[in-house]
C-alpha positions in Angstrom: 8.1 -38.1 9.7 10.6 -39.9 12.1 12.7 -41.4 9.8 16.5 -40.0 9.2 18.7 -40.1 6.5 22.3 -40.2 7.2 25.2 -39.9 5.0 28.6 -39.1 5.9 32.6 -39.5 5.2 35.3 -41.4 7.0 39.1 -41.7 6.1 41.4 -43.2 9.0 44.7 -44.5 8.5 48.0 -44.0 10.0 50.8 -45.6 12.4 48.9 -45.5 15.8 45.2 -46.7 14.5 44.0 -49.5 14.9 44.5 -51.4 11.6 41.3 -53.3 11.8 39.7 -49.6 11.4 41.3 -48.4 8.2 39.2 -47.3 5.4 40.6 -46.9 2.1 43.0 -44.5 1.2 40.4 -42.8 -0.9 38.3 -43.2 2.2 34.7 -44.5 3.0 31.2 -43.1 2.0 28.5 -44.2 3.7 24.5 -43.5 3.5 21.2 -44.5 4.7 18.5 -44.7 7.0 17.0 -44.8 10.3 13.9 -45.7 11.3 12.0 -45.6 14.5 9.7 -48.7 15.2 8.2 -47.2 18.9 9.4 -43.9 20.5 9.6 -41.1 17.9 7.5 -43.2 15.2 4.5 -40.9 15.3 5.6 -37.9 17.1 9.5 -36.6 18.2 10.6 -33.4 19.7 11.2 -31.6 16.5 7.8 -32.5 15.0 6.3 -31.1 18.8 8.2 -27.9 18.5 7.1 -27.4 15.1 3.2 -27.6 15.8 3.6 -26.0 18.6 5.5 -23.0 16.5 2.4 -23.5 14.1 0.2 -23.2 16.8 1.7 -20.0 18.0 1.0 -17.8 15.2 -2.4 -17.7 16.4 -1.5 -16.9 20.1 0.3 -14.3 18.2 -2.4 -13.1 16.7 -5.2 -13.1 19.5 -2.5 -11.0 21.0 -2.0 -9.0 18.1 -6.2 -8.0 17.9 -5.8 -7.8 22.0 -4.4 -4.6 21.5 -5.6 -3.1 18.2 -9.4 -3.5 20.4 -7.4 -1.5 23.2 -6.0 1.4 21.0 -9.6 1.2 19.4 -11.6 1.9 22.9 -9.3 4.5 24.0 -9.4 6.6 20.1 -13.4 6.1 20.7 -13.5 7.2 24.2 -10.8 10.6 23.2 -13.8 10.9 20.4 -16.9 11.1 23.0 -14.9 12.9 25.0 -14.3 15.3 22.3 -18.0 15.3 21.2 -18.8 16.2 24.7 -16.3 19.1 25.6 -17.4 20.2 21.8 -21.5 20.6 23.4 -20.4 21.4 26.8 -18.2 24.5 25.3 -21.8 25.2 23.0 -23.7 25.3 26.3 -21.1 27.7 28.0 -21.5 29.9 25.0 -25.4 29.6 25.2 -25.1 30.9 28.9 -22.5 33.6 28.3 -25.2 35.0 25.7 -28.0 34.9 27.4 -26.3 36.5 29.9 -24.6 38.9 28.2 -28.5 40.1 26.8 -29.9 40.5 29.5 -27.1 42.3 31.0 -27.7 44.9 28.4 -31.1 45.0 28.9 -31.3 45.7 32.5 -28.2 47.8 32.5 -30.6 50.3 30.0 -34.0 49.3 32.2 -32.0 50.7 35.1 -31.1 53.8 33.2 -34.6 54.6 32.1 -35.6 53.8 36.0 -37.5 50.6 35.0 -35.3 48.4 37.6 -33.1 49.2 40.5 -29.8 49.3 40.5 -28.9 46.0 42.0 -30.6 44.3 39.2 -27.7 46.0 36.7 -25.2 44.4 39.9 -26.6 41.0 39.5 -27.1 41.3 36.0 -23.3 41.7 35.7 -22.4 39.2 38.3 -24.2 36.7 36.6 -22.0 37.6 33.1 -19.1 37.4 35.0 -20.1 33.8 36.0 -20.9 32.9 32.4 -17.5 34.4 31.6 -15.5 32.2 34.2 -17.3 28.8 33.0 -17.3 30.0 28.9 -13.4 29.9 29.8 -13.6 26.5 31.1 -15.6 25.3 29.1 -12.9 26.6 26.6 -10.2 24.6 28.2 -11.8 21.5 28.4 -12.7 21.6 24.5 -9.0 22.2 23.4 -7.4 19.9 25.8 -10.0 17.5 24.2 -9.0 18.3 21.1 -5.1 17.5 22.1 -5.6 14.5 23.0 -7.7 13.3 20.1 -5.0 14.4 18.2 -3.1 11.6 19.4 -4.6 9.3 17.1 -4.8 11.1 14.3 -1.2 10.4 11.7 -0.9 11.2 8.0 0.3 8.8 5.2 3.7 9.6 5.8 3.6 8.0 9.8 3.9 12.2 10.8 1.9 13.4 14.2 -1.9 15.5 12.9 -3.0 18.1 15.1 -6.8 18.4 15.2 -8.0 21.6 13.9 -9.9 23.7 16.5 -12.6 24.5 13.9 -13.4 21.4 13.2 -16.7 19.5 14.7 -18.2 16.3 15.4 -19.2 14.8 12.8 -20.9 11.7 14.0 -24.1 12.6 16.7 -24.5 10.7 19.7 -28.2 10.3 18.8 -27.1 8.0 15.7 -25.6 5.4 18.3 -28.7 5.5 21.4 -30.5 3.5 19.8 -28.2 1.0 18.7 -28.0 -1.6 21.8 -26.2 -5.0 20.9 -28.5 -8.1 21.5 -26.8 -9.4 25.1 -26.8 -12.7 24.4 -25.5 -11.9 20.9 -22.5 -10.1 22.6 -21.8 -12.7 24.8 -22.0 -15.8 22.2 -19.6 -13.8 20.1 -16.8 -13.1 23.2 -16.9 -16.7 23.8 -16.0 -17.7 20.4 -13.9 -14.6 19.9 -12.4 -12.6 22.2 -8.8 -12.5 22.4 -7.7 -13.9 25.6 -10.1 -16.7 25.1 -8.1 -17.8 21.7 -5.3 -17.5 23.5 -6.1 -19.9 26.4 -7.4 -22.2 23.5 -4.0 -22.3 21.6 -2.9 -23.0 24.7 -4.2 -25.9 25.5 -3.9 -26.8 22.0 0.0 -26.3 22.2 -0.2 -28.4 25.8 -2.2 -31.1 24.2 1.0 -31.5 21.3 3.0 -31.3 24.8 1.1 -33.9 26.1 1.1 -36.0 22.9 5.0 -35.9 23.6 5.3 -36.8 26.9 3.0 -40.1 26.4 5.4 -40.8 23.3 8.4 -40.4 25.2 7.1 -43.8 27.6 7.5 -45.9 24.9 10.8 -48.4 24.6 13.6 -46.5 21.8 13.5 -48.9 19.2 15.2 -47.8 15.8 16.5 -49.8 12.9 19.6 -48.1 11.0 20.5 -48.7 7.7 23.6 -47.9 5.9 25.3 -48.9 2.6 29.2 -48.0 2.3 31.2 -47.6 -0.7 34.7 -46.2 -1.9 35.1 -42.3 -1.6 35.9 -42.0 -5.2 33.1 -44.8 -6.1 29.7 -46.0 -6.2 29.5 -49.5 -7.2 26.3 -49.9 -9.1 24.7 -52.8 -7.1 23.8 -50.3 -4.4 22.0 -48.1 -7.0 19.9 -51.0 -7.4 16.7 -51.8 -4.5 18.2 -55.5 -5.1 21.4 -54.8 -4.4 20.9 -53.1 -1.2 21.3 -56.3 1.2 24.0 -57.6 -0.7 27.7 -56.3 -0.9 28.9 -53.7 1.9 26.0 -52.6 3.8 25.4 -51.9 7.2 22.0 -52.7 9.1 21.8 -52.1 12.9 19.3 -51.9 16.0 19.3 -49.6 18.3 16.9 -50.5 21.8 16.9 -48.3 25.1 14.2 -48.2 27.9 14.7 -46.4 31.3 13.9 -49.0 34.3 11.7 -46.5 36.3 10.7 -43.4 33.4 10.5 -41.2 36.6 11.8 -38.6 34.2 9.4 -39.3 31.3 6.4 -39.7 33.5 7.2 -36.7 35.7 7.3 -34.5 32.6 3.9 -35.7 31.1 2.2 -35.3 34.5 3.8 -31.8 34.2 2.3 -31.4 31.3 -1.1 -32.9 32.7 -1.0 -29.8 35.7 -0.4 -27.6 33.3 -4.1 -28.3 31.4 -5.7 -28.5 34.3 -4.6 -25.1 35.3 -5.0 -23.6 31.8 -8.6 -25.1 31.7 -9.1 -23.4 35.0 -8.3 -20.7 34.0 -10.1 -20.3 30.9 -13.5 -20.8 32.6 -12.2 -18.3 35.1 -11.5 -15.8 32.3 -15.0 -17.1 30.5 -16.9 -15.9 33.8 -15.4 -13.0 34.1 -15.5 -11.8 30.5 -19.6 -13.1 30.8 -20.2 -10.7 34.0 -18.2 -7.9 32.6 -20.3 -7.8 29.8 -23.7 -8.5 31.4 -22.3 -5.4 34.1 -21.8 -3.0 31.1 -24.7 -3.7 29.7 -26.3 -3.0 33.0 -25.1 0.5 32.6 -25.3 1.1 29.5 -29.6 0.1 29.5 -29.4 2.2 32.1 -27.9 5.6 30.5 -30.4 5.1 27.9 -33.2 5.0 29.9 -32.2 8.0 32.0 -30.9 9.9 28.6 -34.7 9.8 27.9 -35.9 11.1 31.1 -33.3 14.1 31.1 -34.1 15.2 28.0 -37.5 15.7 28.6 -36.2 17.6 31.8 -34.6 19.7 29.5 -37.6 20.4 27.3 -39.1 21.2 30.6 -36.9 23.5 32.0 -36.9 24.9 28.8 -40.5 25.5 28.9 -39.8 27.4 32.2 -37.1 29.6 31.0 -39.0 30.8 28.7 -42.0 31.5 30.3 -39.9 33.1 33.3 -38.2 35.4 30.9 -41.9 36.2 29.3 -42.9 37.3 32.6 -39.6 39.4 33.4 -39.9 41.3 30.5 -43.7 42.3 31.0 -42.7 43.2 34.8 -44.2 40.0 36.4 -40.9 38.4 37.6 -38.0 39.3 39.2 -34.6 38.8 37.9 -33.4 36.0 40.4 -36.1 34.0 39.1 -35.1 34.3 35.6 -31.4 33.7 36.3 -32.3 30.9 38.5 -34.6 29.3 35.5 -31.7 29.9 33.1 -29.1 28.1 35.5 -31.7 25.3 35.7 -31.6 25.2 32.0 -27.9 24.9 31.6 -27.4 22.5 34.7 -29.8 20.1 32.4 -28.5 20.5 29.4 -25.0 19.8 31.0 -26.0 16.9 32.5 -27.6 15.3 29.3 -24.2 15.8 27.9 -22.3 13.7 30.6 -25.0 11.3 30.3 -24.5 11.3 26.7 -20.6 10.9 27.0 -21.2 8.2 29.6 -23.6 6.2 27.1 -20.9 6.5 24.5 -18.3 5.4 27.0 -19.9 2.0 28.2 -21.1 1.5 24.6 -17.2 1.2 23.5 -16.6 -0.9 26.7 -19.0 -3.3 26.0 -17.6 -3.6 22.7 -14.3 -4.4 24.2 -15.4 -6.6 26.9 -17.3 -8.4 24.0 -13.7 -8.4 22.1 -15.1 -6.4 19.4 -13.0 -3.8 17.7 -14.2 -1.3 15.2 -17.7 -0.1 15.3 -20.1 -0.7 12.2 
């Protein structure tokens, strides 16, 4: 509401006032009212700062799930990368044994004068290979690990460290499957993500703005109303509604109006600019959150598909391993050939895990572009 209530205390005497302005010696109470009858009657500034305060919270809190969604796409992305250093150092291991075997196999071939010599050398030189990226691979787990371990905090707010024997314990094959409906994802950004709310409150806090400046053309009008009594009395007629208008009261008008409003109507078409640009810019922000979504959805169809086709590359050049190191071991291949299978093998399996780790990836960034936060 507009209307104020005034009350107040006056005592003024002495040699040099004015005499017509003396109050009583026990001085002069006075209470009442004031009313505005145009500018301020159905909205002032304090009323507009106070919606606009309301309003605020939920900028505030659009802000607030702007970054919890960020921290929550970077823990997931530390977690798939995790997953994948945790399979990529499997694979290294996979390759150090295999060569490691055979190593010792044609190391006691050559002895018995089954194989040349220079099978035992490339035998070996292969195991040193194996040992080179088993140590990489090694690195890139526990550097992995680290940095996982930034999310991770006990009860107590205290830094957790990861334990290096610890694994996965979510499979990527739980979450290829699971591909959001697009125009699901994109119906709930535009009714939810956060920097969509935030243009909304926005414009919600410009239209209170707005509502301001068109109240601040109008005339100031107010009516004022004050009773006055004795400071160390109330008479009892002014505790009455009757008695109100009849002994030692007070009533007042109080009219203004600019001439030109140039500073009135310069603020409200402030104010007017100000929506425009704000709309503006949501339906920039709409488009781009719309492509940015439709582009990571693009990707992520597309890792799927190829997951698929690289896994049954890796069945195959399984398949050809194997036979390959059938044939070795009856004397029917060379060791190049096997080696060069085995590589083939590990290059594969390899690549399926990028792939994998990039499927994860753009599945959390979809999720974020959507301004979606945890995962079911």
């Amino acid at each position: 509401s507009g209307i104020e209530v005034k009350a107040g205390y006056e005592q003024l005497g002495g040699v040099y006032a004015n005499p017509q302005e003396f109050t009583p010696n026990v001085g002069l109470i006075y209470a009442g009212v004031g009313v505005p009858l145009a500018q301020g009657l159905l909205i002032d500034a304090r009323r507009a700062a106070l919606r606009e305060a309301r309003i605020g919270q939920g900028i505030a809190e659009a802000e607030r799930v702007k970054l919890i969604n960020k921290v929550i796409l970077q823990a997931t992305k530390d977690y798939w990368q995790w997953y994948a250093a945790h399979n990529s150092r499997q694979i290294a291991q996979k390759g150090y044994d295999f060569a490691k075997v055979r190593f010792d196999a044609v190391k006691e071939r050559v002895g018995y004068g089954e194989l040349a010599p220079i099978d035992s050398t490339e035998a070996e030189t292969i195991l040193q290979e194996r040992i080179v990226e088993l140590n990489d691979a090694e690195v890139y787990y526990n550097n992995a690990r680290l940095i996982l371990s930034n999310h991770l905090w006990n009860a107590d707010s205290e830094p957790l460290e990861l334990a290096s024997n610890l694994i996965p314990s979510r499979n990527l094959n739980e979450v290829t499957s699971d591909v959001q409906n697009l125009d699901e994802l994109v119906a709930f950004a535009r009714e939810n993500h956060p920097e969509l709310l935030k243009l909304g409150f926005k414009l919600s806090q410009l239209a209170v703005a707005r509502r301001l400046g068109i109240e601040m053309l109008k005339p100031i009008l107010n009516v004022n109303y004050n009773f006055l009594a004795p400071g160390n009395r109330i008479d009892n007629a002014h505790r009455l509604p009757g008695g109100l208008f009849q002994n030692n009261y007070k009533v007042g008008f109080d009219f203004a109006m600019p001439l030109f409003l140039r500073k009135e109507r310069a603020k409200l078409a402030q104010v007017n600019i100000k929506i425009r640009q704000t709309e503006l810019d949501r339906s920039q922000i709409n488009r781009e959150i719309t492509n940015s979504i439709n582009a990571n959805y693009n990707d992520l169809l597309n890792f799927q598909r190829n997951l698929l086709v690289q896994q049954d590359a890796v069945n195959n050049y399984q398949i050809l391993r194997d036979g390959e190191a059938i044939k070795f071991d009856a004397g029917e291949s060379s060791l190049f050939l096997v080696n060069s299978r085995e590589s083939k093998l590990l290059e594969a399996e390899q690549k399926l895990v990028d792939l994998q780790f990039k499927f994860a990836k753009a599945r959390a960034e979809l999720r974020w572009a959507a301004g979606k936060g945890l995962e079911p």
